[in-house]
PANUTI-955552 format. One record per residue (C-alpha): x, y, z; residue number from 1. Coordinates in Angstrom, 3 decimals, padded with zeros to 6 digits. Layout:
N
NODE|east|north|up|seq
NODE|X|Y|Z|NUM
...
! end
This chain:
560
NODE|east|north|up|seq
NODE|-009.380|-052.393|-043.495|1
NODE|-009.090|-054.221|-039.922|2
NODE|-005.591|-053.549|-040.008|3
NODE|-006.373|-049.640|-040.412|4
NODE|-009.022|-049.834|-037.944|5
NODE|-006.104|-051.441|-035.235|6
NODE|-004.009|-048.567|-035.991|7
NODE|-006.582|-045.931|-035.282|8
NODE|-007.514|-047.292|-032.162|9
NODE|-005.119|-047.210|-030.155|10
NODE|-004.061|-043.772|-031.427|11
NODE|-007.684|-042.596|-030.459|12
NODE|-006.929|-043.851|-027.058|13
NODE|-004.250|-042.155|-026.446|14
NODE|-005.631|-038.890|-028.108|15
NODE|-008.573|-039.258|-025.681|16
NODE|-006.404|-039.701|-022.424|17
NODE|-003.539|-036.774|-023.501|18
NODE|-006.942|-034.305|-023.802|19
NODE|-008.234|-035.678|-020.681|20
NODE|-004.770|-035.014|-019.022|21
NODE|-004.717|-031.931|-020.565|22
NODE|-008.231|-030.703|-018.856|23
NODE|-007.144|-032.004|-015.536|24
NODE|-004.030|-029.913|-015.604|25
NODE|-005.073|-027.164|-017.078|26
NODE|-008.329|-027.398|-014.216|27
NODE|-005.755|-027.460|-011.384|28
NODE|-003.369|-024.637|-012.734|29
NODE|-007.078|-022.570|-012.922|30
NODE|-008.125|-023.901|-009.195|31
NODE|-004.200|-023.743|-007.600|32
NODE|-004.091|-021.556|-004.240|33
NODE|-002.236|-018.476|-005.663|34
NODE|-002.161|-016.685|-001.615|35
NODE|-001.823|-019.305|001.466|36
NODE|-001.988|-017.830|005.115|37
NODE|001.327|-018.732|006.555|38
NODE|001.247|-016.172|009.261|39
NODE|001.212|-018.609|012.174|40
NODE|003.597|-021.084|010.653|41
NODE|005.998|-017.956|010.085|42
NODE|005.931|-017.178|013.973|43
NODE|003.976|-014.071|013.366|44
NODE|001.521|-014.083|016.368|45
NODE|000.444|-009.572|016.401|46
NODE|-003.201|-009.217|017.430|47
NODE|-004.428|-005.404|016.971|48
NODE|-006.545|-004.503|019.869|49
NODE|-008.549|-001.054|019.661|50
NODE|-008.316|-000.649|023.496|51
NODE|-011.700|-002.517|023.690|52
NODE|-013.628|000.501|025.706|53
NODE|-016.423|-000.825|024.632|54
NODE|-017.688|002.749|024.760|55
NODE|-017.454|002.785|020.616|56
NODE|-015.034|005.890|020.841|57
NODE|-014.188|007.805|017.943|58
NODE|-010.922|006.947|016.828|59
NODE|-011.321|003.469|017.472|60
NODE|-012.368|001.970|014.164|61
NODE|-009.541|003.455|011.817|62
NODE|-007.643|000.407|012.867|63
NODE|-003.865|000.523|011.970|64
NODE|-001.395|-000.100|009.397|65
NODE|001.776|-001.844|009.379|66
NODE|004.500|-002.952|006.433|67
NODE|007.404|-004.520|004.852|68
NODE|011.137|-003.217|004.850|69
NODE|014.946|-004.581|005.318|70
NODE|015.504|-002.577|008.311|71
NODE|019.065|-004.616|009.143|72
NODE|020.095|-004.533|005.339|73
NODE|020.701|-008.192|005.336|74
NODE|018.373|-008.571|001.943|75
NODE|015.511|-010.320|003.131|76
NODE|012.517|-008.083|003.932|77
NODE|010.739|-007.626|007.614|78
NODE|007.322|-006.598|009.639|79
NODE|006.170|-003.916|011.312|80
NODE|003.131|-003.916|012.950|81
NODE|001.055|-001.139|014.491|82
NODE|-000.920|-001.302|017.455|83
NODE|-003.616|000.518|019.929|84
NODE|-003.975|000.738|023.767|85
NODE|-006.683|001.046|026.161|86
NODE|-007.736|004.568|026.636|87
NODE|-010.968|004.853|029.232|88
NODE|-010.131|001.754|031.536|89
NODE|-007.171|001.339|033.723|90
NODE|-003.372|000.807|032.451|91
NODE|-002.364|-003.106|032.715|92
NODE|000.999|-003.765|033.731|93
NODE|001.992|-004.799|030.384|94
NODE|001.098|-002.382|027.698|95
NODE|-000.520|-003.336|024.307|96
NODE|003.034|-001.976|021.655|97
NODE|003.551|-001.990|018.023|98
NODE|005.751|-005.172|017.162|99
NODE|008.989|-005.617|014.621|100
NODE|009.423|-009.156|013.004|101
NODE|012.975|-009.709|012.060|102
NODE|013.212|-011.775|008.714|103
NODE|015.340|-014.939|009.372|104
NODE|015.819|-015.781|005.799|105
NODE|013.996|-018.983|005.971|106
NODE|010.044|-018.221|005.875|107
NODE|010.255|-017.758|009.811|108
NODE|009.890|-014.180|011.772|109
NODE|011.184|-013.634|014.904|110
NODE|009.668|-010.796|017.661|111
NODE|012.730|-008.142|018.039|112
NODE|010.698|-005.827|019.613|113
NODE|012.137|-005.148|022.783|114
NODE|015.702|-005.777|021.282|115
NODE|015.222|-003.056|018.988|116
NODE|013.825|-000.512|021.092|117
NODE|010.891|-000.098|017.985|118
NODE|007.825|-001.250|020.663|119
NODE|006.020|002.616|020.969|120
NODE|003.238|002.530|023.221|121
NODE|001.112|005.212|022.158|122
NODE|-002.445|004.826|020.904|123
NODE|-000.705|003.442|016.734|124
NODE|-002.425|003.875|013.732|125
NODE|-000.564|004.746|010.630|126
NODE|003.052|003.706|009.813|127
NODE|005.837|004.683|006.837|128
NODE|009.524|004.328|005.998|129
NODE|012.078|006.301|004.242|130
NODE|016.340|006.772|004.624|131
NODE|015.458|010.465|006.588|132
NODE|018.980|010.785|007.202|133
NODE|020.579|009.544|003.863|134
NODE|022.475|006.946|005.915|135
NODE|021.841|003.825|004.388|136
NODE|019.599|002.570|007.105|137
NODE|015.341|003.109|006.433|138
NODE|013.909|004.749|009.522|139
NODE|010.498|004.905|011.024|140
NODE|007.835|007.074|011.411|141
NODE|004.588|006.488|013.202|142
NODE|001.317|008.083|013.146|143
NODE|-001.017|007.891|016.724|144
NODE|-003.640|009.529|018.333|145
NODE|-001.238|011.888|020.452|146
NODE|002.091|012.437|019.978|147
NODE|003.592|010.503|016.562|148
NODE|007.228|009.221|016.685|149
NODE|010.075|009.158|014.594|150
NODE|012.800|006.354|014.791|151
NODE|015.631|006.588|013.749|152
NODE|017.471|003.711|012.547|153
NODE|021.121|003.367|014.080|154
NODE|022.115|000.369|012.012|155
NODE|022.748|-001.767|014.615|156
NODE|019.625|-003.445|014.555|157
NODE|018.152|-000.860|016.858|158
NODE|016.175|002.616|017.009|159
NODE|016.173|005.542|018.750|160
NODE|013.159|007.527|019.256|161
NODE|014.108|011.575|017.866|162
NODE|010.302|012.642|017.763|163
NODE|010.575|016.002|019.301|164
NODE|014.514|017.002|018.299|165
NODE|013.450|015.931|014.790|166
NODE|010.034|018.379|014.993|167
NODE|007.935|015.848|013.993|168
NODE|005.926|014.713|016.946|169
NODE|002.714|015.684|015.797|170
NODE|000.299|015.773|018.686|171
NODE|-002.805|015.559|016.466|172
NODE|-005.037|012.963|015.407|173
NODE|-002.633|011.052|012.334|174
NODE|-003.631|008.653|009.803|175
NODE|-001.582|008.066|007.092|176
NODE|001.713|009.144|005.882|177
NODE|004.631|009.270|003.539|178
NODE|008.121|010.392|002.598|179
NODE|008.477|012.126|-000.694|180
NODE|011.067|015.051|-001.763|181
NODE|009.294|017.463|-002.693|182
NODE|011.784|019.663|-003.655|183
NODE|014.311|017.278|-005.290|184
NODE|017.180|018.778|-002.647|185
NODE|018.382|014.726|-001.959|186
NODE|016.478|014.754|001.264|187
NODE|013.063|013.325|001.739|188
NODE|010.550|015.319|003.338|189
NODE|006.913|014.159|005.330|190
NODE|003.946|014.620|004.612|191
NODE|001.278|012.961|007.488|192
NODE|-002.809|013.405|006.957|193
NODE|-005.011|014.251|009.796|194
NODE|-008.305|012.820|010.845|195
NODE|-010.514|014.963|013.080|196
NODE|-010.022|017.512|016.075|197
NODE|-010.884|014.979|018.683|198
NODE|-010.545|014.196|022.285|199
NODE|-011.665|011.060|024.559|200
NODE|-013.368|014.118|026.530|201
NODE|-014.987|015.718|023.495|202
NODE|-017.008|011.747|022.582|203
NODE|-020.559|011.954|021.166|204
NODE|-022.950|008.706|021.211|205
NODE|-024.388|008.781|018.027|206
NODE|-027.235|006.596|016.435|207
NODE|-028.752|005.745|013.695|208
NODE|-032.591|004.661|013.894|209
NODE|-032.360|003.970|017.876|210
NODE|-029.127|001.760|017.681|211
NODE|-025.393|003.087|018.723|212
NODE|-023.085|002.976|016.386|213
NODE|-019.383|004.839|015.815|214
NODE|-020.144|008.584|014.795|215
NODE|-019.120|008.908|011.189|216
NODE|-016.268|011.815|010.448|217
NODE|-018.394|014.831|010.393|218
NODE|-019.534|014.321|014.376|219
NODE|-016.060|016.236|014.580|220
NODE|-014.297|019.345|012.544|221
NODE|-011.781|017.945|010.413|222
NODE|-008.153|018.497|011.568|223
NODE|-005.064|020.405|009.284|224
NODE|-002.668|017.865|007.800|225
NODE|001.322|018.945|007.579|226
NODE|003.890|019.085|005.720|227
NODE|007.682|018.517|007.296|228
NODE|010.225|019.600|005.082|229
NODE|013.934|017.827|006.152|230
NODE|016.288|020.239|006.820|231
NODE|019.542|017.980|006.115|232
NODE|020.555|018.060|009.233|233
NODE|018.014|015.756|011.526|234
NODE|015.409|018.193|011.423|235
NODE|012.242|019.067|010.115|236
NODE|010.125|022.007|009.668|237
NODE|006.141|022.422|008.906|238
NODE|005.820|023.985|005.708|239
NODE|002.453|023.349|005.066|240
NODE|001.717|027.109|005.079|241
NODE|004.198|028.488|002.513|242
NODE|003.756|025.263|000.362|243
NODE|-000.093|026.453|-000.858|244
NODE|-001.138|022.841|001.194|245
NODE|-003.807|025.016|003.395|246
NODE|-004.866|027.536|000.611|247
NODE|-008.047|025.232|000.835|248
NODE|-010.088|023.938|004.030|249
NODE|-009.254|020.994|005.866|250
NODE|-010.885|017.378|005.358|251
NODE|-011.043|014.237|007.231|252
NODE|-007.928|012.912|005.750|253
NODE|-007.178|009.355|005.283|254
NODE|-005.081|007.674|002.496|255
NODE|-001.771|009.525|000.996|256
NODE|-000.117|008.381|-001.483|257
NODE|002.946|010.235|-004.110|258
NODE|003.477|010.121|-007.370|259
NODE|004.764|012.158|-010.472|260
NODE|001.148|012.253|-012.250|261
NODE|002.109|014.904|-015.108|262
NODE|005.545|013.453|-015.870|263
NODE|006.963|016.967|-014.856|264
NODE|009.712|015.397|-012.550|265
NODE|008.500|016.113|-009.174|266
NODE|006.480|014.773|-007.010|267
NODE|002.193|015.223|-006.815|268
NODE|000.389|014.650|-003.600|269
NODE|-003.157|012.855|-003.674|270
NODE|-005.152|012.667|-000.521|271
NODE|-008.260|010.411|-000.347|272
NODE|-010.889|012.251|002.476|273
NODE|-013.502|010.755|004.365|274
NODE|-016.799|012.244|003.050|275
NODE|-014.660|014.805|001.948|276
NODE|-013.841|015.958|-001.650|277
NODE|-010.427|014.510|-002.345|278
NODE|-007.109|016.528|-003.177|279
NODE|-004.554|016.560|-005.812|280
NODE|-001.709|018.724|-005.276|281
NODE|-000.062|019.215|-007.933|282
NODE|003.336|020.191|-007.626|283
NODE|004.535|023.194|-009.456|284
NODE|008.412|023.133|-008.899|285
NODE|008.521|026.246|-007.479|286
NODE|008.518|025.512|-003.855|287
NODE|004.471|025.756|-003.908|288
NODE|001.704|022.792|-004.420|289
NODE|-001.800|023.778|-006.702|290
NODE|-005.117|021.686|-005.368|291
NODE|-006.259|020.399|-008.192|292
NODE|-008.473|017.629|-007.960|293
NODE|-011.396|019.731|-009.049|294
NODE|-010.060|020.743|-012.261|295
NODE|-008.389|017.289|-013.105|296
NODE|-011.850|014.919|-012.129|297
NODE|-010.522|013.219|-009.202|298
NODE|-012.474|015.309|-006.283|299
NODE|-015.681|013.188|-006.686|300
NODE|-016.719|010.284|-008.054|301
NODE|-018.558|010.648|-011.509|302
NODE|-021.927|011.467|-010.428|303
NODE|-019.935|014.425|-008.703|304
NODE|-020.395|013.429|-005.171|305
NODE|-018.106|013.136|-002.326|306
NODE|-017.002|009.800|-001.195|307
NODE|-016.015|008.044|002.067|308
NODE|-012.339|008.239|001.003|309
NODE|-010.029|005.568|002.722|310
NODE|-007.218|004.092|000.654|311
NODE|-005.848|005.256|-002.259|312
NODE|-002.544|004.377|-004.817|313
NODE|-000.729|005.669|-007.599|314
NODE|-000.421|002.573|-010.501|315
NODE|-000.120|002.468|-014.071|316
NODE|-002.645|-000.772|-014.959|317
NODE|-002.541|000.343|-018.522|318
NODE|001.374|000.269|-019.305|319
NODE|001.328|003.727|-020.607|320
NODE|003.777|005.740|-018.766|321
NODE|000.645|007.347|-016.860|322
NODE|-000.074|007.086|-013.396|323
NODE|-003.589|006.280|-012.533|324
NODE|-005.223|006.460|-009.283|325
NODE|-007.352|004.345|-007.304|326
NODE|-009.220|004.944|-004.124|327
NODE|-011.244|002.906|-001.522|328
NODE|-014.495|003.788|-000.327|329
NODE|-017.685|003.101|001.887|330
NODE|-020.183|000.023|001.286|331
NODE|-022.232|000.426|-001.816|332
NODE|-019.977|003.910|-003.406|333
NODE|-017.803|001.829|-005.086|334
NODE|-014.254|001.814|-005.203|335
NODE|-013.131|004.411|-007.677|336
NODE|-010.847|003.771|-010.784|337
NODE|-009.626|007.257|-011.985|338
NODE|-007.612|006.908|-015.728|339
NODE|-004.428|009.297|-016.247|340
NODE|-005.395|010.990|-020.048|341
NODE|-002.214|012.453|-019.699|342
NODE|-003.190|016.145|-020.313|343
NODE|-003.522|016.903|-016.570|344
NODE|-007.021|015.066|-016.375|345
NODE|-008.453|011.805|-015.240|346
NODE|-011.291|009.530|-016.291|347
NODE|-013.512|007.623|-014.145|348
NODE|-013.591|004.245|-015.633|349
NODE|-015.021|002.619|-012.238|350
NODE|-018.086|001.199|-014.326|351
NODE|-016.010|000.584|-017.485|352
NODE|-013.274|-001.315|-015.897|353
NODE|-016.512|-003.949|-014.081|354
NODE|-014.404|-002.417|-010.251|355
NODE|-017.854|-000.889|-009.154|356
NODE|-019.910|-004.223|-009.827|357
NODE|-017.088|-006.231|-007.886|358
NODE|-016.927|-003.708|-005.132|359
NODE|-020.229|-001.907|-004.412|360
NODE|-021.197|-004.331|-001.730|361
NODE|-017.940|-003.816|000.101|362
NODE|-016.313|-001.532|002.375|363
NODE|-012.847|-000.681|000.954|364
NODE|-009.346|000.174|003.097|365
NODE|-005.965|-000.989|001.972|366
NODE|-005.569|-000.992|-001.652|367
NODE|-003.090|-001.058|-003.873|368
NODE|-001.819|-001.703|-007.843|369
NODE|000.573|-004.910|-007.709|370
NODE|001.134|-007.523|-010.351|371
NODE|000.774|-010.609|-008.348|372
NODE|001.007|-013.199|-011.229|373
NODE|003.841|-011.443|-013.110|374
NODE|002.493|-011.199|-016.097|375
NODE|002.708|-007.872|-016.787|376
NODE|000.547|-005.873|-015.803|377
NODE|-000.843|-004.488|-012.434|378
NODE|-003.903|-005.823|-010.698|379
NODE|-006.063|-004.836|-007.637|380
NODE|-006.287|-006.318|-004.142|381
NODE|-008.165|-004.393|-001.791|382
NODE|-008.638|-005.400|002.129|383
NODE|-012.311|-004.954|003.664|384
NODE|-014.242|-004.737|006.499|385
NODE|-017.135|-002.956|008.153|386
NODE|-016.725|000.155|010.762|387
NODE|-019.458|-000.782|012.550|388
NODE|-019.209|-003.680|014.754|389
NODE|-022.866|-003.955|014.976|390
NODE|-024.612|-003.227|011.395|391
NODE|-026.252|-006.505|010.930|392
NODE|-028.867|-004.506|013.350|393
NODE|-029.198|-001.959|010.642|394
NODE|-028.795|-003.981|007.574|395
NODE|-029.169|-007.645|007.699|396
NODE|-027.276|-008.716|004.588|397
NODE|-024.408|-006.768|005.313|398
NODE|-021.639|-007.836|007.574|399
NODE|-018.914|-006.651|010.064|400
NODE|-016.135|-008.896|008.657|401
NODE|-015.564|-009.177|004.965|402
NODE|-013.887|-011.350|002.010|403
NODE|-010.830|-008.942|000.281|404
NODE|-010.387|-008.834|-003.229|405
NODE|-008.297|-009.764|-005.425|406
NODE|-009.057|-007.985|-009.447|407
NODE|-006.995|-009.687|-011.853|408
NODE|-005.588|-006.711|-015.002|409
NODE|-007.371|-008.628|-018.095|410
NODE|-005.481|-006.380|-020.130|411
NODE|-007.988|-005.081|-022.113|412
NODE|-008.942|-001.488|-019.431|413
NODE|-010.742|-004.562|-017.429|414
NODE|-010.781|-006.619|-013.849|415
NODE|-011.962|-009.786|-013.147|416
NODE|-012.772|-010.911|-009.409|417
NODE|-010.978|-013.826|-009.192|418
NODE|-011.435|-013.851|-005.111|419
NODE|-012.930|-017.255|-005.296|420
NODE|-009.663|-019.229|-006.792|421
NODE|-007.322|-017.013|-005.460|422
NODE|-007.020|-018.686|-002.224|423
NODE|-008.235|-015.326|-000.113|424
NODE|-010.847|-017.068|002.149|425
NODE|-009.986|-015.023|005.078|426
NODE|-013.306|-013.024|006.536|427
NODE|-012.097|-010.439|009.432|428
NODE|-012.275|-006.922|009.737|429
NODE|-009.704|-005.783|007.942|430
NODE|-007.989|-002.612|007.480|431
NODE|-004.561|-002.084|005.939|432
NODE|-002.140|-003.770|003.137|433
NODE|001.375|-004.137|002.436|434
NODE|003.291|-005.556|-000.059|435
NODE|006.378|-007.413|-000.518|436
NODE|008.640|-010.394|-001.775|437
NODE|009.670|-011.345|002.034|438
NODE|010.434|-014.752|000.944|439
NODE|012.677|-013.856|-001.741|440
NODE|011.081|-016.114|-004.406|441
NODE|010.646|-013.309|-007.197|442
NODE|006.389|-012.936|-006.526|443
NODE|004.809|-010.178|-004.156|444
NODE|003.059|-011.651|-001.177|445
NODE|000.679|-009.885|001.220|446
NODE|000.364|-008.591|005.094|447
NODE|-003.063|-007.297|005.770|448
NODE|-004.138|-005.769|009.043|449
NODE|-007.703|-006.423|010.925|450
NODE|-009.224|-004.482|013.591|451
NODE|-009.036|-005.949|017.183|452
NODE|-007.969|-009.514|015.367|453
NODE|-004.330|-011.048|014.575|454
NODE|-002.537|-009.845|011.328|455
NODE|-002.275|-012.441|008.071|456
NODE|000.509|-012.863|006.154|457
NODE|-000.257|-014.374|002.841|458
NODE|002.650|-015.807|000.673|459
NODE|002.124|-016.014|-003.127|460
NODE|002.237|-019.838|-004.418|461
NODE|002.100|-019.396|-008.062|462
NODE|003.386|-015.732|-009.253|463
NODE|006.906|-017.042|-009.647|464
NODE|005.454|-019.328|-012.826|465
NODE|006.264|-016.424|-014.714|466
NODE|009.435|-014.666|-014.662|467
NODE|010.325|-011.613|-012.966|468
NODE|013.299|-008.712|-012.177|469
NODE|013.307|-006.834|-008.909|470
NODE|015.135|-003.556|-008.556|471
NODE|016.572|-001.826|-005.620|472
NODE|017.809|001.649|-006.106|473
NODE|020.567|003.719|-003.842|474
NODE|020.382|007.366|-004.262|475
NODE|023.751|009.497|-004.117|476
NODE|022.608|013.086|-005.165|477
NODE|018.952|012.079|-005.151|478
NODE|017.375|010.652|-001.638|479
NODE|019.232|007.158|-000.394|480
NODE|016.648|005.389|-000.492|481
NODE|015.324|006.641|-004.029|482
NODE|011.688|007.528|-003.480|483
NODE|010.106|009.413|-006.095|484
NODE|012.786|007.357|-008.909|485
NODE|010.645|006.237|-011.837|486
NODE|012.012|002.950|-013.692|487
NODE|011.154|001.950|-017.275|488
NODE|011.540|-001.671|-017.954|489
NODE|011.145|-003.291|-021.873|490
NODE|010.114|-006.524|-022.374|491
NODE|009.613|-006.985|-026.371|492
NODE|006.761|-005.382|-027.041|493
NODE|005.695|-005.276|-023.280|494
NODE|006.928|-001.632|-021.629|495
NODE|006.491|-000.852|-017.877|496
NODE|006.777|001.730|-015.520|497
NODE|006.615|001.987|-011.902|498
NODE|007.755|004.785|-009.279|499
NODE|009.482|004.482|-005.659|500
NODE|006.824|004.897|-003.109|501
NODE|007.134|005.140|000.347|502
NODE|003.141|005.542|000.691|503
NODE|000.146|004.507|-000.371|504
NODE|-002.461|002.041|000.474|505
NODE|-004.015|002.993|004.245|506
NODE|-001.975|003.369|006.942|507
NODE|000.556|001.167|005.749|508
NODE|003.808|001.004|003.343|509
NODE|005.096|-001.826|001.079|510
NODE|008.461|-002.783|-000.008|511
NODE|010.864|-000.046|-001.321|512
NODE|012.572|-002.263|-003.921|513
NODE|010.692|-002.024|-007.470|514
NODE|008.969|-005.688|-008.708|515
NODE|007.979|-006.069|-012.463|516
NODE|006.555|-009.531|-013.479|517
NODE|007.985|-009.938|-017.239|518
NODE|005.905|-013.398|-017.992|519
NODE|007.687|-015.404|-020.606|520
NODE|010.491|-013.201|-021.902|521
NODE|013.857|-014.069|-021.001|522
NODE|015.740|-011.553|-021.216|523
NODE|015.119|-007.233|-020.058|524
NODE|015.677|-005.256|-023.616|525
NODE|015.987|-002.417|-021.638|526
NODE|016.004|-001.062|-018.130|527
NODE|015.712|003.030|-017.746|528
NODE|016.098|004.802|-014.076|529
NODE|014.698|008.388|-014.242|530
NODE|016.307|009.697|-010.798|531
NODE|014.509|012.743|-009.104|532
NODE|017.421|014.588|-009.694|533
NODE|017.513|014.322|-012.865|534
NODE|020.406|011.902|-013.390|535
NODE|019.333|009.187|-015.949|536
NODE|020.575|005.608|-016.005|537
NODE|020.124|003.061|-018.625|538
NODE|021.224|-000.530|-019.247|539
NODE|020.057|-003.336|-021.082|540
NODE|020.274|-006.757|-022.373|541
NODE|019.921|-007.930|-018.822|542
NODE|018.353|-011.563|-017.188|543
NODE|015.241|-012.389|-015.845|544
NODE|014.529|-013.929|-012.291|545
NODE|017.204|-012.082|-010.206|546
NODE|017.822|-008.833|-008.118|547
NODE|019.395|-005.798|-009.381|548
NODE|020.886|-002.557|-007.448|549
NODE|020.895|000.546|-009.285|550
NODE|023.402|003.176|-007.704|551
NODE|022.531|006.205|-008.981|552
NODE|025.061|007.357|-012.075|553
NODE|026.348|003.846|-011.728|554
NODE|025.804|000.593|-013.845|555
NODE|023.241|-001.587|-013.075|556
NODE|024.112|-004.812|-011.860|557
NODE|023.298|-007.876|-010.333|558
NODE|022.370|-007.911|-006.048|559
NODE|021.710|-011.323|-004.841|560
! end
C-alpha cells in the first residue's frame, strides 16, 4: 500500500506541473503580439499633413492612401506613400510630396524619393498599381485634388510622369482607383471614383448645433467618375459614356474595388458612395456595364437606407468560390457584410456575422478580407478614425482618433474582435490600409495611413505558425501583371479562392502576389489559375511555405 502510494505521488506531481505548463503556454500563445509597429525601426519616417489651413476645408479630411509593390523586381515588396500640401497659406520652400520606400531586403526601408523621380507634389489622396504597359515593370497612378498623375515605370528604378500624353490626368476631385481589364483585350484599363465638384473658392462653413465642423458630402454636387480604357499603345481613352457607367446619376464616390462576382469571367465594378446608394456594375461582356446594386441588395444596408460609404473589398470569408463584399461606413451604421448567394444576389449578414456589434461605435475607412493567421480562411481588419477633428464638442464619448480592428473568420459565417490580443494598440486618425508580406516571412503584415500623423507599419509576429504558399502570376495573352486572374488552391478538404486585385480598401492598394494561409497541411493537392483570357493552368502535388510564379500557359514552379 505505501509502496503504491510512493508511486502515485510523484506521478501526480508531475501530472500537476505538465498541466500547469500546459496553461502557461497555451496562455501566452492566446496573449502573443500577433502585429508589432516596426515603422520607425524600419526607417519609415512619412507624416501625412492635410495642408493644416486650419480653415476645415472640404477635401481635407479624406486623408490619403498609400501601398505595397516590388517596383524594382528584386522580390522583396516596397512603400508608397501619399501625401497633401498647403492650399490657403503661402508655398514653403520645400514642398510637402508623396514618398517611395525602397525595400532593402532586411526589415529596413530606405527614402528613394528624389532618386526615383516618384515625389508628385500635388494636393495626394488616392493611389493604385498595375503593369499599364505590359512591360514587366508595375507603374503608378495617383489620384489628387487637381490634376492626377500617371508614372510610368522605366525599370531602372525610376519614373516618368506621362499624365497628359497618357489622357489620364484627371483634373477633378479623385479618390480611389483601380486597374482592371474590362474587356479581357491583355491590357488593363482605369477606372478612378470622384468625390464632389469642389473648389477652395466654392468653401462653405458649416455647423452643426453652433459648432464648425467639416461639411459632410452633400454641401457639394457629387462629381462623374471615369472610366480609361488602354489603348495598347500608352494611351487611354474615357469610356465611361459608351460603357453604360453614367446611365445613372453621379454619387460621392469613395472606395472601388474589382472582382468577378457572378463567375462569368470578367470583371464587376463595386463602388462604395458617401451617403450615396452604392453601385454594382455588373459587367455584361459586351463592351457595356449594368448598375445593379439595387436589384442584387448591395445599394443599402438592410433597413434600406443609404450609408456613408468609404471602403469597400471583394473576399470570399466563406471558401465557396463566391465573392462577398464588405464596405466601411460612418460611426454607429455599421460596417456592412454583404454574402454572395451566388444567383446574382447578396445577403446582409452584418448582424448575423456579430460585424455590426463590433463596429457600430466606429468610423470605418480601409478595409479589407486577409487571412492574417493562415489558417484558412479570410478575416477583417478595418482602420478608423473620426472626420471631425473636434466631435468630442458634439458627442462626448466619441473620439477623433480610434482603435482599428482586427475580426478574426471563426469559421462558422462569424467574427470575433480579437483587437485586444492582437497587438493593435495604435489610436490615430486613421484612414487607409494595405497589405503585404514585405518581410518575406510567408504572413501578411499591415501599412495603415492617418490623417495629418506619421504612417504605421505593422509586421505580423505569429501568422507564419501555420503554413502558407504565395503566388505571383505573369500574364502573356492576359494583362502582365495578371489582375482580374482567379486562383483555386486545395488543401484536403480545405478549398480556396482568391482574385488579382489591384484595388480595394480606400485609397490604397495591397500586394499583387496572391497569399493563402494553408494551416497544417503540408503539401497543395491542387493549385488552379483561371486567367482572364481564358487560358487555364493547373498543377498539383506542390509544397507549402515557399513562392511560386505562374506564367501564364506555363508550369507552375517554384520563385524564391
Amino acid at each position: 500500500m505505501n509502496n503504491k502510494i510512493g508511486i502515485r505521488q510523484p506521478f501526480s506531481v508531475a501530472l500537476t506541473f505538465l498541466i500547469s505548463l500546459i496553461a502557461v503556454s497555451t496562455t501566452l500563445i492566446s496573449t502573443a503580439t500577433i502585429f508589432s509597429d516596426v515603422t520607425t525601426i524600419s526607417g519609415i519616417d512619412f507624416k501625412h499633413t492635410d495642408g493644416e489651413s486650419g480653415q476645415r476645408l472640404f477635401n481635407e479630411f479624406l486623408g490619403a492612401g498609400g501601398g505595397f509593390f516590388d517596383y524594382d523586381n528584386d522580390g522583396d515588396l516596397d512603400i508608397y506613400l501619399v501625401n497633401g500640401r498647403p492650399q490657403s497659406s503661402p508655398e514653403p520652400d520645400q514642398l510637402p510630396h508623396n514618398r517611395l520606400y525602397r525595400n532593402n531586403g532586411d526589415d529596413s526601408f530606405t527614402d528613394v524619393t528624389q532618386m526615383a523621380g516618384a515625389g508628385d507634389t500635388g494636393y495626394g489622396i488616392g493611389c493604385t498599381v498595375g503593369d499599364y504597359d505590359n512591360d514587366g515593370n508595375l507603374d503608378l497612378y495617383l489620384t489628387n485634388f487637381g490634376s492626377n498623375v500617371l508614372y510610368r515605370n522605366s525599370g531602372d528604378g525610376t519614373f516618368i510622369d506621362v499624365s497628359e500624353q497618357a489622357g489620364v490626368a484627371d483634373p477633378r476631385f479623385g479618390s480611389s482607383c483601380a486597374f482592371a481589364d474590362v474587356d479581357n483585350d491583355g491590357s488593363v484599363d482605369l477606372y478612378v471614383a470622384n468625390y464632389a465638384e469642389y473648389s477652395l473658392e466654392s468653401d462653405k462653413r458649416c455647423e452643426v448645433r453652433g459648432v464648425w465642423v467639416y461639411c459632410g458630402p452633400h454641401a457639394y454636387p457629387p462629381a462623374e467618375d471615369a472610366l480609361y480604357h488602354n489603348n495598347g499603345d500608352g494611351t487611354f481613352s474615357n469610356i465611361s459614356i459608351q460603357m453604360g457607367l453614367l446611365d445613372v446619376p453621379p454619387c460621392h464616390g469613395l472606395g472601388v474595388t474589382f472582382g468577378d462576382y457572378d463567375n462569368d469571367g470578367d470583371q464587376d465594378l463595386y463602388v462604395a458612395n458617401d451617403q450615396d446608394p452604392n453601385f454594382l456594375f455588373q459587367n455584361l461582356g459586351n463592351g457595356k456595364f449594368e448598375e445593379v446594386a439595387l436589384l442584387s441588395g448591395v445599394c443599402y444596408n438592410d433597413m434600406g437606407k443609404e450609408e456613408a460609404g468609404m471602403g469597400t473589398a471583394f473576399g470570399d470569408y466563406d471558401n465557396d468560390g463566391l465573392l462577398d463584399l464588405t464596405v466601411s461606413n460612418f460611426q454607429t451604421e455599421t460596417n456592412t457584410i454583404y454574402h454572395n448567394t451566388g444567383d446574382g444576389f447578396f445577403t446582409d449578414v452584418t448582424i448575423t456575422t456579430g460585424v455590426a456589434e463590433i463596429t457600430n461605435s466606429y468610423l470605418g475607412w480601409g478595409i479589407q478580407y486577409f487571412d492574417y493567421d493562415n489558417d484558412g480562411y479570410k478575416d477583417i481588419f478595418v482602420a478608423n478614425g473620426h472626420v471631425m477633428d473636434n466631435i468630442n464638442q458634439l458627442e462626448r464619448n466619441v473620439t477623433y482618433p480610434q482603435r482599428n480592428l482586427l475580426l478574426k473568420n471563426m469559421q462558422n459565417g462569424t467574427f470575433e474582435n480579437i483587437t485586444d490580443q492582437s497587438g493593435l494598440n495604435l489610436i490615430k486618425v486613421s484612414r487607409g490600409t494595405a497589405f503585404g508580406d514585405y518581410d518575406n516571412d510567408g504572413d501578411l503584415d499591415i501599412l495603415v495611413t492617418n490623417w495629418n500623423q506619421p504612417a504605421n507599419l505593422l509586421r505580423n509576429e505569429t501568422g507564419n505558425l501555420n503554413n502558407w504558399v504565395q503566388i505571383k502570376t505573369v500574364g502573356q495573352k492576359s494583362n502582365r501583371s495578371g489582375i482580374g486572374t482567379r486562383i483555386k488552391i486545395v488543401t484536403g478538404d480545405l478549398t480556396q479562392y482568391q482574385e488579382i486585385q489591384s484595388g480595394g480598401s480606400y485609397l490604397s492598394f495591397s500586394s499583387l502576389q496572391a497569399h493563402f494561409g494553408v494551416g497544417k497541411a503540408e503539401r497543395i493537392d491542387l493549385i488552379e489559375i483561371h486567367w482572364p483570357s481564358g487560358q487555364i493552368d493547373r498543377s498539383s502535388n506542390l509544397n507549402v511555405n515557399q513562392k511560386l510564379i505562374a506564367i501564364e500557359g506555363a508550369e507552375i514552379k517554384s520563385h524564391q
